[in-house]
Structures are given as structure tokens and as C-alpha cells.
C-alpha positions as CSV (number, residue, x, y, z in Angstrom):
1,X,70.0,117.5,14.6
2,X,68.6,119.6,11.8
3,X,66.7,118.9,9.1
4,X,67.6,119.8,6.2
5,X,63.9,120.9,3.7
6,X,62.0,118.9,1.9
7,X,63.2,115.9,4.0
8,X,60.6,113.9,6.5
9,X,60.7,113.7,10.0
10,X,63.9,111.8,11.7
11,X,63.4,108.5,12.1
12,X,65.3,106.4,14.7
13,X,67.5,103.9,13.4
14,X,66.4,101.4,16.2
15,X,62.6,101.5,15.7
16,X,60.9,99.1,13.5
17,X,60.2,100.5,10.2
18,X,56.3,99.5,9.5
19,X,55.9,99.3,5.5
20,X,53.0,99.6,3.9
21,X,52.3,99.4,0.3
22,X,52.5,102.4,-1.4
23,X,51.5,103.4,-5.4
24,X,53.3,107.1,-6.5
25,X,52.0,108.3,-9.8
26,X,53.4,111.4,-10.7
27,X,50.9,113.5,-12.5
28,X,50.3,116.9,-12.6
29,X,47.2,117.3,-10.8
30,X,47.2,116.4,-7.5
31,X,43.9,115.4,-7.1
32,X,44.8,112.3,-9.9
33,X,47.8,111.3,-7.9
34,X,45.7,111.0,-4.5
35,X,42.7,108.9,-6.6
36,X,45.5,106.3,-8.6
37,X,46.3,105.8,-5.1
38,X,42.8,105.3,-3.3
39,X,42.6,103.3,-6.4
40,X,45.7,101.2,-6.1
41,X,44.4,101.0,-1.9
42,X,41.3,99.9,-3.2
43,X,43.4,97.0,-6.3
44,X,44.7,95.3,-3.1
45,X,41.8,95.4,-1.2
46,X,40.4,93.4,-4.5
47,X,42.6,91.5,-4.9
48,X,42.5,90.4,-1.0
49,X,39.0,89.6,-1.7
50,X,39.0,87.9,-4.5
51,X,41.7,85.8,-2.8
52,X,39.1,84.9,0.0
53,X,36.5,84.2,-2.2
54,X,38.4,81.9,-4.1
55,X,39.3,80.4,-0.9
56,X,35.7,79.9,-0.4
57,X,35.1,78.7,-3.7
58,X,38.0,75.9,-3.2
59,X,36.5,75.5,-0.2
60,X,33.1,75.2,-1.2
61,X,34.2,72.9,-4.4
62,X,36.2,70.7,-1.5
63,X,33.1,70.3,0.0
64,X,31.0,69.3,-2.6
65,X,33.4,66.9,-3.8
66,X,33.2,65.1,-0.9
67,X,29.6,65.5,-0.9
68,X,29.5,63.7,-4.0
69,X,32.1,61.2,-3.1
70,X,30.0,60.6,0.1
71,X,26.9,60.5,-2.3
72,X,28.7,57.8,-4.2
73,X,30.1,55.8,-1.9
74,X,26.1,55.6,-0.3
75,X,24.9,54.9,-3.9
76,X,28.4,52.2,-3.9
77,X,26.9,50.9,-0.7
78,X,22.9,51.1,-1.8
79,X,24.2,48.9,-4.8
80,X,26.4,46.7,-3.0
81,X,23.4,46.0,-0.6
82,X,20.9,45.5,-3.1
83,X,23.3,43.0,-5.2
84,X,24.1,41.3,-1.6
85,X,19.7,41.2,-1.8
86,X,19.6,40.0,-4.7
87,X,22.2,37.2,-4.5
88,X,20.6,36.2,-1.3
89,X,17.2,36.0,-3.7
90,X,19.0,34.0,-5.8
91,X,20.4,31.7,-2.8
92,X,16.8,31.4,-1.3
93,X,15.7,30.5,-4.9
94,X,18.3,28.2,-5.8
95,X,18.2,26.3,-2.0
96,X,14.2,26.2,-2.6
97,X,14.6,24.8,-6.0
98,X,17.3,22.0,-5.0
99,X,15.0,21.3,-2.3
100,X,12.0,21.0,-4.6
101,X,14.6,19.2,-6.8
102,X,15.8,16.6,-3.4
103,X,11.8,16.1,-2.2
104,X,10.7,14.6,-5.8
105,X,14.3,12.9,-6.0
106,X,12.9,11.2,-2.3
107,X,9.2,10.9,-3.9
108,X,10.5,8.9,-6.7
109,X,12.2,7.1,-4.6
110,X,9.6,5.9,-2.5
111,X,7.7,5.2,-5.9
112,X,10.8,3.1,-7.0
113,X,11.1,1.7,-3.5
114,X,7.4,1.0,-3.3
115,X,7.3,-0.9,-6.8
116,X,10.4,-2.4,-5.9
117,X,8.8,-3.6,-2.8
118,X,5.9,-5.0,-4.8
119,X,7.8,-6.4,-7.3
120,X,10.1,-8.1,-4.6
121,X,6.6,-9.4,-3.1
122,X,5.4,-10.8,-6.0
123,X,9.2,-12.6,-6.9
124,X,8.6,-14.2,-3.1
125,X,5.2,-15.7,-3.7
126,X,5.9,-16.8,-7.0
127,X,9.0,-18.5,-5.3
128,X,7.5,-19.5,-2.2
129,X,5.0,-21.3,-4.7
130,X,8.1,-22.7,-6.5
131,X,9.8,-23.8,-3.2
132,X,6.1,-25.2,-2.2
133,X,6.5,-27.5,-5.5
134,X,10.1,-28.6,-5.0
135,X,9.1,-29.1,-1.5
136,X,6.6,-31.5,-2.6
137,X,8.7,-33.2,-5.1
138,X,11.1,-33.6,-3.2
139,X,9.0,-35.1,-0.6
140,X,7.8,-37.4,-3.6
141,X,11.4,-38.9,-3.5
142,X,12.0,-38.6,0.1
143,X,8.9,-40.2,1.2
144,X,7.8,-41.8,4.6
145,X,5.7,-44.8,3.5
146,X,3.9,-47.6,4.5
147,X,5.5,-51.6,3.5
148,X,2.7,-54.0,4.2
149,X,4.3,-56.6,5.5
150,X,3.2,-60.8,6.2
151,X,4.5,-61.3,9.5
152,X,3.7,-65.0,10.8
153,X,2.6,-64.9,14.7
154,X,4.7,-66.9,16.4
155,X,4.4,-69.9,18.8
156,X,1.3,-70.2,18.6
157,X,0.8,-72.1,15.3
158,X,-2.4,-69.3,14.2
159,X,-2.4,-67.8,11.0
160,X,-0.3,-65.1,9.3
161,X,-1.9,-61.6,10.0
162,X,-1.4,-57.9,8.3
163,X,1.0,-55.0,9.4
164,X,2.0,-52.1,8.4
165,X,5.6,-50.8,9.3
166,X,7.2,-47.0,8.4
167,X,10.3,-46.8,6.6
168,X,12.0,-44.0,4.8
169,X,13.1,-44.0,0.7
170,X,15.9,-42.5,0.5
171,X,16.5,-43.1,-3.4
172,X,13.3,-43.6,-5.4
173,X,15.3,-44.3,-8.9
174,X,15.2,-48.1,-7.6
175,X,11.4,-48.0,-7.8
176,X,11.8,-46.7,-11.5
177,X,12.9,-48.7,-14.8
178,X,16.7,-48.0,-15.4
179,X,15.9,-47.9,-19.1
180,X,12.8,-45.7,-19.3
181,X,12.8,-43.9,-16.1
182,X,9.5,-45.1,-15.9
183,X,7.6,-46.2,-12.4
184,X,8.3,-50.1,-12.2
185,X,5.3,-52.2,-12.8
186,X,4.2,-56.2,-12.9
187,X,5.7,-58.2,-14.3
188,X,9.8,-57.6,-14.0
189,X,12.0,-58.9,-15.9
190,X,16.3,-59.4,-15.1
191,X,19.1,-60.7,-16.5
192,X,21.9,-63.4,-15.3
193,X,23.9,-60.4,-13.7
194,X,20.6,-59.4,-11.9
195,X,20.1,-55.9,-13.6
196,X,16.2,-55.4,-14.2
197,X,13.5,-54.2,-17.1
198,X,10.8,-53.6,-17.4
199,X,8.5,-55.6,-19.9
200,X,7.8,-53.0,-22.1
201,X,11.6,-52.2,-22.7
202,X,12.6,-56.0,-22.8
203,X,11.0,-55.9,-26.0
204,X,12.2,-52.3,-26.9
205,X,16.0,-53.9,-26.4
206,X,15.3,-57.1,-27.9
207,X,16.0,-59.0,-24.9
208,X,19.8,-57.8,-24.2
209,X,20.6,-56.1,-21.3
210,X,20.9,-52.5,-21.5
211,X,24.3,-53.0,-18.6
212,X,26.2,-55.7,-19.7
213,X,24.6,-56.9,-23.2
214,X,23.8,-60.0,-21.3
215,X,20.4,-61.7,-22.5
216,X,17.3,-61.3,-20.7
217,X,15.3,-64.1,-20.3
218,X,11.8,-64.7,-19.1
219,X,13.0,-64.9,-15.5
220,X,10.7,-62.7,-13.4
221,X,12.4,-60.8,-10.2
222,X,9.7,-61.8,-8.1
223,X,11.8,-59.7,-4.7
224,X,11.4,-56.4,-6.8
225,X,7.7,-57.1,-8.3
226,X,6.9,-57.6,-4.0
227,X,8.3,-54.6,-3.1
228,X,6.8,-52.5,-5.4
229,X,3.4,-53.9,-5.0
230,X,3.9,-53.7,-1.2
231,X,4.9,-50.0,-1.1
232,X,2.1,-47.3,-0.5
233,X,3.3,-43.7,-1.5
234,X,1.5,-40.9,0.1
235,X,-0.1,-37.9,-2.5
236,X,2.0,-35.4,-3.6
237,X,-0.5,-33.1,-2.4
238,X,-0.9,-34.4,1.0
239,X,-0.3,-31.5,2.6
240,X,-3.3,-29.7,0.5
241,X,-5.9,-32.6,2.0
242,X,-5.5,-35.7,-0.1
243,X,-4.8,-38.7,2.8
244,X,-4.8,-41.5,-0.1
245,X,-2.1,-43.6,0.1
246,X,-1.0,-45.5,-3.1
247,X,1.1,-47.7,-5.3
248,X,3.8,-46.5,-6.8
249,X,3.3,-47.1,-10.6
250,X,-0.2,-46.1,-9.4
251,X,1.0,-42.4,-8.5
252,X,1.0,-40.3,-11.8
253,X,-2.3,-41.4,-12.9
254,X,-4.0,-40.9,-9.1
255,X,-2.3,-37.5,-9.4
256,X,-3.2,-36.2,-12.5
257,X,-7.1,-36.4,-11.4
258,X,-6.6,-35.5,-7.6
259,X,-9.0,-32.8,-6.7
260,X,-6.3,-31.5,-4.3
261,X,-4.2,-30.8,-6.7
262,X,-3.7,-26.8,-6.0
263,X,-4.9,-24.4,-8.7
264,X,-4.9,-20.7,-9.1
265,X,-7.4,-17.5,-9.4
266,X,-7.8,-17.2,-13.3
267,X,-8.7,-13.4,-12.3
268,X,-6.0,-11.1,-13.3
269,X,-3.7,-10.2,-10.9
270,X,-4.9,-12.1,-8.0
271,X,-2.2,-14.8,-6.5
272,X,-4.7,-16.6,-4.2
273,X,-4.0,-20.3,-4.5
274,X,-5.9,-23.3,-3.5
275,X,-7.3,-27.2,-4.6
276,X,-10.0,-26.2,-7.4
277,X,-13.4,-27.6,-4.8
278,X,-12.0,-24.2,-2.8
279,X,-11.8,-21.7,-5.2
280,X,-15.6,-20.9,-6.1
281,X,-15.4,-20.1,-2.5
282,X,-12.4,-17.1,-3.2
283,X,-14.4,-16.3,-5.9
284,X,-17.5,-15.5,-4.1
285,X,-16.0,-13.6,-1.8
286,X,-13.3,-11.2,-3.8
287,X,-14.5,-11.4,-7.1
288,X,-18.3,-11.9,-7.0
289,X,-18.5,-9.1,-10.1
290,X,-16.2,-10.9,-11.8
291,X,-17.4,-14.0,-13.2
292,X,-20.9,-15.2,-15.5
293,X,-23.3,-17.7,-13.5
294,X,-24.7,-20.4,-15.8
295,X,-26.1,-24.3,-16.0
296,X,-24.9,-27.1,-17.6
297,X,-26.9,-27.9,-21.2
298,X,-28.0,-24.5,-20.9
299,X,-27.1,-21.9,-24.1
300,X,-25.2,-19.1,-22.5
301,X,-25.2,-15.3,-24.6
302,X,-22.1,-13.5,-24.2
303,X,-20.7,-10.2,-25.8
304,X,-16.9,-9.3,-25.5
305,X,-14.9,-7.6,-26.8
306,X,-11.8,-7.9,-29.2
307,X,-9.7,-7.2,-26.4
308,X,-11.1,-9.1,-23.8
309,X,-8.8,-12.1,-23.4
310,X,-10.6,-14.4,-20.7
311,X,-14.7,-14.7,-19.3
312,X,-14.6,-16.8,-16.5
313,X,-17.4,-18.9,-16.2
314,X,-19.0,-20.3,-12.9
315,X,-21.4,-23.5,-12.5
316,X,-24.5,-22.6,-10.4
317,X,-25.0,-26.5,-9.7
318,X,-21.4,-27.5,-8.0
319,X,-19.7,-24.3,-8.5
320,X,-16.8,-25.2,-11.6
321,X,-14.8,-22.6,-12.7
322,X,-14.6,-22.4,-16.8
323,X,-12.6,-19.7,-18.3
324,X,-13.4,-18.8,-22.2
325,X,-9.8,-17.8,-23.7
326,X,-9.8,-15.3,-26.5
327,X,-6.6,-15.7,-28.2
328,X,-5.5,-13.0,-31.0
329,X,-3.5,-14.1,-34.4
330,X,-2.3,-11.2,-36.2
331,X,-3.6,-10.9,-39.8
332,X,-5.8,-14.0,-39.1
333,X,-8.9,-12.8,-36.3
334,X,-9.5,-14.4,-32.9
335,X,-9.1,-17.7,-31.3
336,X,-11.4,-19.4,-28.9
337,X,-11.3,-22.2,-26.5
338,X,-12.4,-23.4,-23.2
339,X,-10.5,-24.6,-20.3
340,X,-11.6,-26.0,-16.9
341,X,-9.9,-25.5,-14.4
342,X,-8.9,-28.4,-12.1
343,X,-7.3,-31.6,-12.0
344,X,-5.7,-32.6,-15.3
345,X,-8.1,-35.5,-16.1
346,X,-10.9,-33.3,-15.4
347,X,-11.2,-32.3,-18.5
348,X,-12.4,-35.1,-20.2
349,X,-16.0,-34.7,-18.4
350,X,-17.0,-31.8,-20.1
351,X,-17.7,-31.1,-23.7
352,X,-18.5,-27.4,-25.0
353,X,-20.8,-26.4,-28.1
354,X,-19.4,-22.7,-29.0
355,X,-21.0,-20.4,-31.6
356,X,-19.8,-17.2,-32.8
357,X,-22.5,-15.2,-34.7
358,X,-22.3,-11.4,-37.0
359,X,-23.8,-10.2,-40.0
360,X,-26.3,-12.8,-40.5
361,X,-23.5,-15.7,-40.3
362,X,-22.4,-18.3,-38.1
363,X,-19.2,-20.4,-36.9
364,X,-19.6,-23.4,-34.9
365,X,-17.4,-25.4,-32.5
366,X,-17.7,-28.6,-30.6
367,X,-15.4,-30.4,-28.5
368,X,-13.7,-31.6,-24.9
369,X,-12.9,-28.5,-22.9
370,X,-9.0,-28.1,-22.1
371,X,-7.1,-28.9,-19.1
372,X,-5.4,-25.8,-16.7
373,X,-4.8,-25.1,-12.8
374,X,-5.9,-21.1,-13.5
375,X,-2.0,-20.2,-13.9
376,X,-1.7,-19.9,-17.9
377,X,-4.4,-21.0,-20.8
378,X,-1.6,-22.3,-23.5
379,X,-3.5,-21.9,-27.2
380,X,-4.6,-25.7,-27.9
381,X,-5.4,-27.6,-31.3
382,X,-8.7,-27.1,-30.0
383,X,-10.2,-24.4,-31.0
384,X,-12.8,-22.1,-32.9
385,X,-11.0,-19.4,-35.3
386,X,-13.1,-16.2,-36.7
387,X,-11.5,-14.4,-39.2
388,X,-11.0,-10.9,-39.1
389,X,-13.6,-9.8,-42.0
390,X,-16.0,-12.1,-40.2
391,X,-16.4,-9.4,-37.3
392,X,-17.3,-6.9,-39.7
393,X,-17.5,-3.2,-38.5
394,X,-18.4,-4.2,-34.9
395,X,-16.4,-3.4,-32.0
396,X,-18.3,-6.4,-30.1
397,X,-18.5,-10.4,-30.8
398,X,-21.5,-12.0,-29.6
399,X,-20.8,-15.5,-28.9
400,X,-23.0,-18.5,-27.4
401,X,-21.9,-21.5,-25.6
402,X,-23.5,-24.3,-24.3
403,X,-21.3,-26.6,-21.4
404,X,-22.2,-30.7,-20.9
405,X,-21.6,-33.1,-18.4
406,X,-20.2,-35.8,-19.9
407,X,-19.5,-38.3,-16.9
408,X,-18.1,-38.7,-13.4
409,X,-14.7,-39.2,-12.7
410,X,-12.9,-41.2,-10.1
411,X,-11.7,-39.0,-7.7
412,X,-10.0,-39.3,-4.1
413,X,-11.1,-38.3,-0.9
């Protein structure tokens, strides 16, 4: 088929038509047309690259993104790790302090627990000393004793002889005066109806009977005045060495001046207890540095102080214990006395000479010492008062005392 000029080669219709992209600038010069089109070649080939490096960019962007979200998320987990740290600090701290906390909680206590212990220790002695007493009294009124008893021998005509025979009082009221609650005691008297006084109340009643208003005459109850002149009680304070036995309206006055009557350590804070002929021995042995040695009729100097409530004083020649008390009145100075401690009646064999000395002056003081088993020293109508502006500026009183022996007591054992 011909071709026709000007027109480009034939072209089958069934091969594939390969396009490529073509710029036609007309211009006059051909040498402008063929550069517009290098030119437009060379556009696309920009443009192409530019493409790929923004590609690269994007890609490059991409990745530093996620290099900084990885960077976070490490800095996320650095923080998160060092928050975990320091809460577990804070754990270890707070578990260390509540331990702290729960080991002084134990430590005090074991301080309570201790002082509770020593507080429940000193509540048992003082009642196992209080159940000791009641124990005693009640073996007062629950007494084995002894009823001497005239018992003729029989069948063989001789003579009446002695015996003793055991019984048990069960209710000692009868042995007492139903008026006066007083121990029964020679001579008894009763009325019609058989109800019984003493002679000291029989006067306090004006002869009527306290029961039935019945008069009581001069009739004696002769079975009653026997029995209580028969019966021998033992000492309440058997048990502590006393093995006298005796009468019954005899008992209060043997056991005021028993020398088994138990007494305790005038030292503070010691609960030793014992009859006061055994206590210089406790003394020599726990509290050697705590007492003052002296003689009877001999002046003793002493200096104590204002604070200092007791001295205790010991006999070199038979070891009695004497305690000087110093008693403080408030806008009035110092009160002091002397005890002895011992049986009750004790203290009427000593007398005390006291002086109290300062500033040129003297105070002077002379009487029978007071009565106490070591326990308490009650403030007495005995005693020797310096006044406040008496002690001057001294911290100190220097005192003097002089102890006497008046006279031997009856005592048992």
C-alpha cells in the first residue's frame, strides 16, 4: 500500500502501540524545538526523582517516627520501671517502719507486761499477808484449845487429879459479853431468864437486862465464870513461834506485847516480813548500809535532809530497830518522832530526848517512843515541830537524839 508524503511509516493495526511521552513546541528554529524537548525529557525525569526522594523522605520520616515512638515507649518503660523502684522503696520503707513501729508496740508491751507482772506480785504478797491475818483470825475464833478438866479417879477412893482434854470452838461470841463485845471476865452476872453481863455493863444498864428488861440481880453464873477460866486459847501468832497458851480475857493484853507478833522491813520497798527479835538479822544481811548503829544513853549526831522521811536506827547491845520519822506540814516546817518497832506494848520501855539545832538555836523534845510493826509510821501527838524559818538557808537539819531504857517488859517465850 502506498504512502502517501509527509505521512510515517505503516503501522499494523494489530501490534501494540508503545506510547511514550512526547512535548512538540513549534518554533522556528529547530534546534529550540529539539532542546524544549530534551528539556521536557529531562522535567519528567525530575519529576520522577523528586518523586523517589520524597518517597525516601516519607520513608525516612516513617522511620524516625518510630524511632522516636520506640525512644518513648523505652523512656515510658525507663519511667515506669523507676516508679515501680521507687514504690518498692517506699514499700520496703513503709514495711521497715511498721515493723519498727510493731517491735516497740511488743517492747512496750513487755514493759507493761513486766510492770504488770510486778505489780500483780506485789497485790499477791500484800494479799497473801492479808489472807495470813484472816487466817489467823480466823483461827482465833476457830480455835483447838485446851479445857482443864477435875476428873475424880474412880474406885479407888484417891484424890481428884488434872487433865487436859481438846475440843474445838466453833462460836467464840459465847466467850464474849453480849453487851460490850468484850472477852468475858470474873465475876458474871445473869438474869432470871439466864441471859449474862458482864459487871462492868450491869452497872452501865442499871441492872436491867439488855434481852428481856428483866432485872439483874447479884446472882453470879458460876457454869460460865468455870468455863472461861478453864479455857486456854492458843497465840494468834502461834504459827510465828509463840507456844503460850492462855485465858481468854487474858488474850488481847498477852498479844499486844508478844514478841512474835510479825513486823515488817521499815526499809523502802522491801516486803520481808518477820517477829521483830528476827529482823536485825534481815537487816544485817540486805541492808547493812542502810541503817545508823548506836547505844542506849548515848547522844547520837545525825544530818538529814528536808526530804529524807525515815533514819532507821539499830541497837548495838540487843539489836532494836528505831526508825526517826520526818513528817512534812505545808506552810508549817518538819515534824519529828520516833517509833520502835515491835510488839505494841513495847513502846513504853523506851523514852527519846530529841534536839534539833541551826543558827545558834535549839528545839528540844522528850518523851515515850511510838508503837509500829515497820508497815506505816502514822504522825502521833508526839512529836517535835521545827518551823520553816527555823532551818534557815540550810539544805541540811542536824538533829541529836539520845534513846533510854526505861524497864523490861513481860514477854512470852
Amino acid at each position: 500500500m502506498a504512502r502517501s508524503p509527509g505521512e510515517g511509516p505503516s503501522r499494523n493495526n494489530n501490534s501494540p502501540i508503545r506510547k511514550r511521552p512526547r512535548i512538540t513546541v513549534r518554533h522556528r528554529n529547530g534546534e529550540s524545538e529539539e532542546r524544549h524537548v530534551v528539556e521536557a525529557q529531562g522535567g519528567c525525569t525530575n519529576h520522577q526523582d523528586r518523586e523517589s526522594n520524597t518517597g525516601e523522605e516519607r520513608e525516612r520520616q516513617n522511620e524516625g517516627t518510630r524511632e522516636d515512638a520506640e525512644e518513648a515507649e523505652d523512656a515510658n518503660v525507663e519511667e515506669e520501671a523507676e516508679d515501680a523502684n521507687v514504690e518498692e522503696e517506699a514499700e520496703d520503707a513503709n514495711a521497715e517502719e511498721e515493723a519498727e513501729d510493731a517491735n516497740a508496740d511488743e517492747e512496750a508491751e513487755d514493759a507493761n507486761a513486766e510492770e504488770e507482772a510486778e505489780d500483780a506480785n506485789a497485790e499477791e504478797e500484800a494479799v497473801g499477808v492479808q489472807v495470813e491475818e484472816e487466817e489467823e483470825e480466823s483461827e482465833e475464833i476457830y480455835e483447838v484449845v485446851d479445857v482443864e478438866e477435875e476428873v475424880a479417879s474412880g474406885g479407888d477412893g484417891g484424890g481428884g487429879r488434872d487433865e487436859s482434854i481438846s475440843v474445838t470452838l466453833t462460836d467464840q461470841d459465847i466467850l464474849n459479853c453480849c453487851i460490850c463485845c468484850e472477852p468475858l471476865a470474873t465475876p458474871v452476872y445473869q438474869c432470871k431468864n439466864g441471859h449474862i453481863a458482864c459487871s462492868t455493863c450491869c452497872v452501865r444498864i442499871a441492872h436491867k437486862c439488855y434481852s428481856c428488861r428483866e432485872p439483874i440481880s447479884h446472882i453470879r453464873c458460876r457454869a460460865i465464870e468455870k468455863v472461861i477460866g478453864s479455857i486456854k486459847l492458843s497465840c494468834r501468832y502461834a504459827r510465828h513461834g509463840c507456844i503460850e497458851k492462855i485465858t481468854h480475857f487474858n488474850k488481847s493484853i498477852h498479844e499486844k506485847g508478844c514478841i512474835y507478833t510479825p513486823c515488817w522491813c521499815p526499809i523502802d520497798g522491801c516486803q520481808f516480813t518477820a517477829p521483830s527479835k528476827k529482823l536485825p538479822q534481815h537487816i544485817n544481811h540486805e541492808h547493812q548500809g542502810s541503817v545508823v548503829n548506836f547505844h542506849y544513853d548515848s547522844l547520837l549526831h545525825l544530818k538529814l535532809g528536808l526530804n529524807q522521811k525515815i533514819v532507821v536506827l539499830k541497837e548495838l547491845t540487843d539489836s532494836n530497830l528505831f526508825v526517826i520519822r520526818n513528817g512534812q506540814e505545808q506552810h508549817m516546817g518538819n515534824m519529828f518522832n520516833v517509833f520502835h518497832i515491835g510488839p505494841e506494848s513495847s513502846a513504853e520501855m523506851y523514852e527519846y530526848e530529841l534536839f534539833a539545832r541551826s543558827q545558834g538555836c535549839s528545839l528540844k523534845l522528850e518523851s515515850f517512843v511510838n508503837h509500829t510493826l515497820g508497815n506505816n509510821f502514822p504522825a502521833t501527838t508526839k512529836f517535835l515541830l521545827v518551823p520553816t524559818d527555823f532551818l534557815g538557808p540550810s539544805p541540811a537539819l542536824e538533829i541529836e537524839i539520845r534513846i533510854y531504857k526505861v524497864y523490861e517488859s513481860s514477854r512470852c517465850g
